[in-house]
C-alpha positions in Angstrom: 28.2 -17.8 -25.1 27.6 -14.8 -27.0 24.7 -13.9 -29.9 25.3 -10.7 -32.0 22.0 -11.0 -33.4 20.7 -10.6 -29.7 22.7 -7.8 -29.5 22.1 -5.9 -32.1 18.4 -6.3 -31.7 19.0 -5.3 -28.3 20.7 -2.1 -29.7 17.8 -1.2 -32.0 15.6 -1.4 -29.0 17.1 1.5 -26.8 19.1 3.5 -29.5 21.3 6.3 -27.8 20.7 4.5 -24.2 22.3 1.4 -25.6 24.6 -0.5 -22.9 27.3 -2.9 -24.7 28.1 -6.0 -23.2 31.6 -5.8 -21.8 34.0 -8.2 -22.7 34.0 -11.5 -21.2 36.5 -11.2 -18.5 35.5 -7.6 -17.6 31.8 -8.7 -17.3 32.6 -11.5 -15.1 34.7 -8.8 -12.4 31.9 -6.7 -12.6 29.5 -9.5 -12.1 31.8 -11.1 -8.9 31.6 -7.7 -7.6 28.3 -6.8 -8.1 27.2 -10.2 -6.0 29.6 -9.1 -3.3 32.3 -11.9 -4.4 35.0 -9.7 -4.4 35.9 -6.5 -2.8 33.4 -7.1 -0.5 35.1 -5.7 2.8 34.5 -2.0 0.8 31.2 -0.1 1.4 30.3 0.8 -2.0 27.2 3.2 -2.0 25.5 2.1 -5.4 25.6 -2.1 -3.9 25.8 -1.7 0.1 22.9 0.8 0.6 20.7 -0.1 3.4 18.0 1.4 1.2 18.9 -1.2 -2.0 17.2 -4.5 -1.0 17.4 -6.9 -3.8 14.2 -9.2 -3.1 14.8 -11.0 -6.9 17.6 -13.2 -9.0 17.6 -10.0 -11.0 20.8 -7.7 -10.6 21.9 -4.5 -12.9 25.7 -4.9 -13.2 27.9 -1.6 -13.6 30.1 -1.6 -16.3 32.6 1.1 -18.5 30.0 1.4 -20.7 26.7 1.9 -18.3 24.4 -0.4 -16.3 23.6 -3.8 -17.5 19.9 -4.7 -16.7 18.7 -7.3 -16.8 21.2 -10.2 -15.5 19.8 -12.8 -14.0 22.4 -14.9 -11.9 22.5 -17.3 -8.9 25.0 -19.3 -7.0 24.5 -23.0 -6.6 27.4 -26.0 -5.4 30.0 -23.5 -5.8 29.1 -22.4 -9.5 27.5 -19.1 -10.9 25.1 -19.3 -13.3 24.3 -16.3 -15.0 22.7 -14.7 -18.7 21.3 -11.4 -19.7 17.9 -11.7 -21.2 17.1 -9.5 -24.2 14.2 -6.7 -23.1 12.1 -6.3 -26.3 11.2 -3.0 -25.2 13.2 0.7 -24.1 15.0 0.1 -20.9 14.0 3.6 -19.6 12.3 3.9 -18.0 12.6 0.2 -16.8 9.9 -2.2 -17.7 8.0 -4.6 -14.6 10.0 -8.2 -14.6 6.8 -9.7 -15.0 6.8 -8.2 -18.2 10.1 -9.2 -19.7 9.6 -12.9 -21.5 13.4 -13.0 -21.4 13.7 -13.8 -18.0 11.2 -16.6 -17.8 13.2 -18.3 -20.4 16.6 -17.2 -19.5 16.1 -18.5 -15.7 14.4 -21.8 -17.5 17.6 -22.9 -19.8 20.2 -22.1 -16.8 17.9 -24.5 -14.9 18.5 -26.8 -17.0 22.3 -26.7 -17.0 21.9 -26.6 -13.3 20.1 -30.2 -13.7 22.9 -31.1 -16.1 25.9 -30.3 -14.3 24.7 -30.7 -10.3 24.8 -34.6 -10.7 28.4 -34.5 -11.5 29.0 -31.2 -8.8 31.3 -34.2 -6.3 33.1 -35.7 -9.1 35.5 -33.0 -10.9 36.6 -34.6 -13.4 33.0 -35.5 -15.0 31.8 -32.1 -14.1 34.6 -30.6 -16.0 33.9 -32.4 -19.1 29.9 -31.9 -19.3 31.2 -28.4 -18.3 33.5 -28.8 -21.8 30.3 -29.8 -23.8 28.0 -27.0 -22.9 29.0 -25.3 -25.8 27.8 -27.5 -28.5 24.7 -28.4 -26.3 23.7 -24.7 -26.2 24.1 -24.8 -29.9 21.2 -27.2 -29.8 19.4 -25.6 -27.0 19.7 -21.9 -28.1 21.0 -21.7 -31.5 20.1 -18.0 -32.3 19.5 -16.8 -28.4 16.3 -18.0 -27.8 15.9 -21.1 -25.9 14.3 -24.0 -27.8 14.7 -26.7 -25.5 16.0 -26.0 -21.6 16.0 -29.9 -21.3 19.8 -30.0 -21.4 20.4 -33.3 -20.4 18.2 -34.8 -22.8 20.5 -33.4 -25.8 23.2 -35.1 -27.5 26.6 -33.8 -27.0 28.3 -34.7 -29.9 27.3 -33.3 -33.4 27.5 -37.1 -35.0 24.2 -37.9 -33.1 22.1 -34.8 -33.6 18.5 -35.6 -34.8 17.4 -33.7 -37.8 14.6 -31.5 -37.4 10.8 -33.1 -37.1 9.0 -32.9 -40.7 5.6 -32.1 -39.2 5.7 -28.7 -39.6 2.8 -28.3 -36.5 5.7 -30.0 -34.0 7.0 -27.3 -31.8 10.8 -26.8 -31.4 10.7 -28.1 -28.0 9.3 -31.4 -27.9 12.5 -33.1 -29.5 10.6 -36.4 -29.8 7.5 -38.6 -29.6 6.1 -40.6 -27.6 4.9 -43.8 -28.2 2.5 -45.7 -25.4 -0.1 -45.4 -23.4 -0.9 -41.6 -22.2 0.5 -40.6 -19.0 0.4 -37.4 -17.2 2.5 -36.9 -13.7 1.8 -33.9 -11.8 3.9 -32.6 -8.7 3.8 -29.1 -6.7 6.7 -28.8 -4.4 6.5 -25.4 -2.1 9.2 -24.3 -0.1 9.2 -22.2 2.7 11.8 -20.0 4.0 11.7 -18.2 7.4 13.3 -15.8 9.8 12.1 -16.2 13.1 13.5 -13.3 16.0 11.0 -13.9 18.7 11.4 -10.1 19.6 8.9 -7.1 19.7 10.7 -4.7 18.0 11.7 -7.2 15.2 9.1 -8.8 12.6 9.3 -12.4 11.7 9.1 -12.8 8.3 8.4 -16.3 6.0 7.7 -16.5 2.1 6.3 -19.5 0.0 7.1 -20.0 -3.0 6.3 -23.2 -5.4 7.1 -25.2 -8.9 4.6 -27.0 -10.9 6.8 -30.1 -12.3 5.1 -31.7 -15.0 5.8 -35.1 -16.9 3.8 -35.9 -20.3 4.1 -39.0 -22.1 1.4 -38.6 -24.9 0.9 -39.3 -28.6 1.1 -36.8 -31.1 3.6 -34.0 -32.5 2.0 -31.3 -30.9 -0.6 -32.6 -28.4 -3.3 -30.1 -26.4 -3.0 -30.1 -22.6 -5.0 -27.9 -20.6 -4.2 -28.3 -16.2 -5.9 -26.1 -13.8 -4.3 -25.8 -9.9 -7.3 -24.6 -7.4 -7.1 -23.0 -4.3 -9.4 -24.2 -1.1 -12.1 -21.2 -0.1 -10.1 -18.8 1.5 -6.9 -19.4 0.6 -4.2 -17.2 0.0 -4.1 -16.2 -4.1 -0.9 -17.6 -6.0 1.5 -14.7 -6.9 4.0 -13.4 -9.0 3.6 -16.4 -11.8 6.3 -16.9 -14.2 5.1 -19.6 -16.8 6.8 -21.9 -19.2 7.4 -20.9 -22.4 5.1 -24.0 -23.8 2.0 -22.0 -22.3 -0.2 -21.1 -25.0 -2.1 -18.0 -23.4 -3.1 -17.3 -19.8 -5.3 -15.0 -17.9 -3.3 -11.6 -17.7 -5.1 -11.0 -14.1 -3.5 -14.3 -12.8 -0.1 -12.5 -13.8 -0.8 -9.2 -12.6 -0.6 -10.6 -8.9 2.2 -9.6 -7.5 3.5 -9.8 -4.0 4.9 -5.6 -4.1 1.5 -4.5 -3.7 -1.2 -5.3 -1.1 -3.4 -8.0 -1.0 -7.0 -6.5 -1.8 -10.7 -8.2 -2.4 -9.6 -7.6 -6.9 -6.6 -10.3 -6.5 -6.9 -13.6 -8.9 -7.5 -16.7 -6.9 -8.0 -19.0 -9.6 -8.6 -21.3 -10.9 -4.9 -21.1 -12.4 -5.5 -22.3 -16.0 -2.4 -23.4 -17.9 -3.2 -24.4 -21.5 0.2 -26.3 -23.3 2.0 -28.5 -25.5 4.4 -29.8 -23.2 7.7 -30.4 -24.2 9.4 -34.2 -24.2 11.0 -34.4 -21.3 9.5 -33.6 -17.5 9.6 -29.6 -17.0 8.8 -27.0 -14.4 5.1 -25.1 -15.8 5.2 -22.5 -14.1 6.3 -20.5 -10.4 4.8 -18.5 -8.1 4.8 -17.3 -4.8 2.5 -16.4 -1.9 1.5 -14.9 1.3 0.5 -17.0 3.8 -0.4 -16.0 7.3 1.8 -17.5 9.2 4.7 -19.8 8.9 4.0 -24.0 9.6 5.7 -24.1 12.6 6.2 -21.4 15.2 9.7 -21.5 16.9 11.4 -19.9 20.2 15.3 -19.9 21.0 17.0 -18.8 23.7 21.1 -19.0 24.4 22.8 -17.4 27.1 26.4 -17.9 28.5 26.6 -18.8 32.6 30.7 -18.8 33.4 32.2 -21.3 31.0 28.7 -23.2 29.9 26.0 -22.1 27.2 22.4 -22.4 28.9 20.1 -23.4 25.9 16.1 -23.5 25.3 14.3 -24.7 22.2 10.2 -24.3 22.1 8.8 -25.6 18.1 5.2 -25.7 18.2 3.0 -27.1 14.7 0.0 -24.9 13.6 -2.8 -26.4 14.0 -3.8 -25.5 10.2 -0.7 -28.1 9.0 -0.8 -32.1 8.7 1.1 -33.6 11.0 2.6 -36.1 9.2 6.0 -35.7 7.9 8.1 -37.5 6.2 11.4 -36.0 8.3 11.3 -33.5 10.7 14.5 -32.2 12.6 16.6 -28.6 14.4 19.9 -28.9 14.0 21.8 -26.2 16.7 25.0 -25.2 15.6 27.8 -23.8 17.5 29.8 -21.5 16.0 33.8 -20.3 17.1 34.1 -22.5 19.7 35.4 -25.5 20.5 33.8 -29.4 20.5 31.3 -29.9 22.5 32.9 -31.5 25.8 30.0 -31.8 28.2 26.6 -32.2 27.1 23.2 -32.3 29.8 20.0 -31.6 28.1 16.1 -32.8 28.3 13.6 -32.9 24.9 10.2 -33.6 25.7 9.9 -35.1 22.5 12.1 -37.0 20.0 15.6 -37.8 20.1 18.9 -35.5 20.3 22.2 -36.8 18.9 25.7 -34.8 18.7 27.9 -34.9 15.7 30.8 -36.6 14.9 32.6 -33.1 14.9 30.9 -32.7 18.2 29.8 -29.1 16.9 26.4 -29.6 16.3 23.3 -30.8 18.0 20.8 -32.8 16.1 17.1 -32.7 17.3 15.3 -35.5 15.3 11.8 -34.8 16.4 10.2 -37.2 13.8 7.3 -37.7 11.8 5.3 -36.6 14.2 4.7 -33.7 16.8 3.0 -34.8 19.9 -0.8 -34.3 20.8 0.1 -31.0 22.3 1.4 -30.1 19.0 4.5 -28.8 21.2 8.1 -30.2 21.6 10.7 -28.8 23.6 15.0 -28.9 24.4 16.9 -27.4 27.5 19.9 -28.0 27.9 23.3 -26.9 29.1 26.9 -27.4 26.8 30.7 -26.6 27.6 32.9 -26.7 25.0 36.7 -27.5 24.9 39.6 -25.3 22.9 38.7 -25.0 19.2 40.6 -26.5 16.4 40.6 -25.5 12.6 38.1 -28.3 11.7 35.4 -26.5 13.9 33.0 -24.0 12.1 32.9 -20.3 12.1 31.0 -18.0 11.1 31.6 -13.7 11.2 28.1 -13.1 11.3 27.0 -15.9 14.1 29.5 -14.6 16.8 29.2 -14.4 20.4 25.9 -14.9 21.3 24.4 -14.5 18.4 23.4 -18.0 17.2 20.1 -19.7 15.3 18.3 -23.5 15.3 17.8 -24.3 11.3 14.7 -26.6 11.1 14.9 -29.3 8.3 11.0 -30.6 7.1 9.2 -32.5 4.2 5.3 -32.7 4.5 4.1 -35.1 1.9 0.4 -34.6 0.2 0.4 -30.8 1.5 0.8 -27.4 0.9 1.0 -24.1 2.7 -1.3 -22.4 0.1 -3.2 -25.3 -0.3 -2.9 -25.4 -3.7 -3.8 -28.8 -6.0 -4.2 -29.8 -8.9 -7.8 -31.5 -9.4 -7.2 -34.7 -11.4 -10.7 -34.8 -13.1 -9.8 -31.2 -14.5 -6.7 -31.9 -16.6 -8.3 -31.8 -20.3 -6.0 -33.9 -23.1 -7.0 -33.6 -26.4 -5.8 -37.0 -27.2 -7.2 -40.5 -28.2 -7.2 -42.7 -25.2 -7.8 -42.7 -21.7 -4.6 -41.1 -20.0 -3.2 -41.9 -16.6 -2.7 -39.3 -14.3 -1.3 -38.5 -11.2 -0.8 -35.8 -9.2 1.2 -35.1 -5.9 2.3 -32.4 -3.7 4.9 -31.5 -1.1 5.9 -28.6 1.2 9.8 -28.6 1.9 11.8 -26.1 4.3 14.2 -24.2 2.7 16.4 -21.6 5.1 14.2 -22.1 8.3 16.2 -19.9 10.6 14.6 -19.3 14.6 17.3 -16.7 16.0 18.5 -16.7 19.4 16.1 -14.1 20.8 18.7 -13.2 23.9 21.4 -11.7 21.2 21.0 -9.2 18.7 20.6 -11.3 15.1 21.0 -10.0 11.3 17.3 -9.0 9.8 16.1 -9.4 6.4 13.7 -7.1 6.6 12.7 -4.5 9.1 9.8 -1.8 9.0 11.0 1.7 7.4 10.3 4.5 9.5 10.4 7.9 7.9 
């Protein structure tokens, strides 16, 4: 979908600088190439550079015309999601991200056409009919290019049923309806960590956290006052590179000023975070963030070598000591890559159970919801493989030796940063006596431990001049 207005706003902002959008078939090739989608056995300087990292959802897309910055685009179930925010300021030079509202609210409405479409992504049919009824949904949800409501799913898609606008003037675009009831807040912070374990001197391990504050208020009132506060325990690593919701009402500018490009120093916000709102209808995330923590929840070791026609494998996982041991799932699944089913399998854990799958590709280490005492759990093991078919995986980046254990984890009532919200200060300005509750969660997301005997892709690496 395309807004002129947003355009020509955008044009009055930079003047002589101005970069049109492309049509919509040229911006999409230049979009495929630019996330490596196509043509992506050529080096290209200006995309491949070993000295162009992009660390964000943030791309600038070559065009005829110029550079388009920002577009902010992501894959997710096979489907690109993607929008180019408007910059209320010049582009040169360019401004921080943190500093472009555009993004915040552009990443929160494709969101929610992610949560729209994804429960649909196995049935094709459905999904290509809420796909056919974005258009007038967006007309609801972004009428003039800027998003009013990124609750997708609680729109109507047919123009018969749209509401009319709320007549209390003080009732903010966003909350579509209201509540009737008893008050109710829920409260839940999910963190995800990712991590690239290498086990190897001259290669640094690298993890990042990163969390969402998913809020659900059922309250009286057309535009009722919420203020929530997350705290950090003494010590604990400060929350960085916040991006709230677009309900927020003000915030610190230190607690956005964090940002994990710079070092940490003894000046860094650590809170409390306070978020005053009038939260929208429906649940919604309040904010991001992300943060450095010292080291990653569980430690990892693997090594795979080849002896004649078998694979020789050792797994060592051992739990921090700073992290509850009480998960709700907690498993390493070892995939083999290019080669055949697994044939002959004769291996020891000294600690939960290890299963092969159906394809006889993959091993499954279901360690539990628990580690041991030790905090340690181990796997040897030896596998011969027979003559590989089409149905078995492969991979051109995993070949040869070259091979990684992905851990899979949920810890319940926990977080890496130790972040939580404090129920006593959540401050409704509301009749009534609300009920509120508050969880939080620490999920793995891209837990990779790299076989430390072969040579593995790095994310990062220290630059040496």
């Amino acid at each position: 979908r395309r807004y002129p207005t947003v355009e020509i706003r955008a044009e009055t902002f930079n003047g002589s600088t101005h970069v049109p959008v492309p049509s919509d078939s040229a911006f999409l090739k230049a979009l495929l190439f630019e996330l490596r989608l196509i043509d992506d056995h050529i080096f290209v300087e200006h995309r491949d550079t070993c000295t162009r990292i992009n660390h964000s959802l943030v791309y600038s897309v070559r065009t005829e015309g110029g550079d388009l910055w920002p577009v902010l685009a992501f894959r997710k179930s096979g489907l690109i999601y993607a929008c180019l925010p408007l910059v209320e300021e010049t582009l040169e030079p360019r401004p921080p991200l943190l500093t472009v509202t555009g993004l915040s609210q552009g990443l929160a409405l494709l969101l929610g056409i992610v949560d729209y479409i994804s429960p649909s992504r196995k049935n094709e049919a459905e999904m290509n009919a809420k796909i056919g009824q974005l258009r007038n949904l967006l007309i609801q949800a972004c009428p003039l290019g800027t998003p009013l409501n990124t609750n997708i799913r609680s729109l109507n898609s047919v123009f018969d049923d749209i509401q009319e606008m709320p007549t209390d003037e003080n009732q903010p675009a966003w909350r579509s309806n209201t509540y009737k009831g008893k008050p109710q807040v829920n409260v839940c912070i999910t963190e995800k960590v990712k991590c690239m374990q290498y086990d190897k001197r001259d290669v640094v391990d690298m993890w990042q956290v990163y969390g969402a504050v998913n809020c659900k208020c059922d309250i009286e009132g057309s535009a009722p006052n919420v203020t929530l506060s997350l705290n950090l325990p003494t010590n604990g690593p400060p929350l960085q590179d916040i991006v709230v919701h677009h309900c927020v009402t003000s915030v610190d500018p230190a607690m956005l000023m964090s940002i994990s490009a710079e070092p940490l120093d003894d000046s860094v916000y650590n809170g409390p975070y306070k978020f005053p709102f009038v939260p929208p209808s429906d649940s919604f995330n309040l904010c991001y963030y992300t943060s450095q923590v010292p080291v990653p929840p569980i430690l990892g070791s693997y090594q795979l070598v080849e002896e004649g026609s078998q694979l020789k494998i050792t797994v060592n996982l051992k739990l921090h000591e700073s992290i509850k041991n009480s998960f709700e799932y907690c498993e390493a699944r070892i995939p083999f890559f290019n080669r055949g089913p697994i044939t002959h399998l004769d291996s020891r854990v000294s600690y939960g159970t290890l299963d092969l799958s159906r394809e006889k590709s993959l091993l499954l280490w279901v360690i539990g919801q628990k580690f041991p005492k030790s905090l340690e759990v181990s796997l040897t093991g030896t596998v011969s493989f027979g003559t590989a078919g089409k149905e078995h995986p492969t991979d051109y980046v995993c070949t040869g030796n070259t091979a990684y254990v992905k851990l899979y984890f949920r810890i319940p009532d926990f977080t890496l940063t130790g972040c939580y919200v404090d129920q006593h200060s959540i401050q409704i300005f509301v009749p009534g006596k609300p009920k509120i509750t508050a969880s939080r969660e620490l999920i793995s997301s891209d837990y990779y431990i790299w076989n430390s005997k072969a040579p593995a892709p790095t994310v990062y690496r220290t630059l040496l001049d």
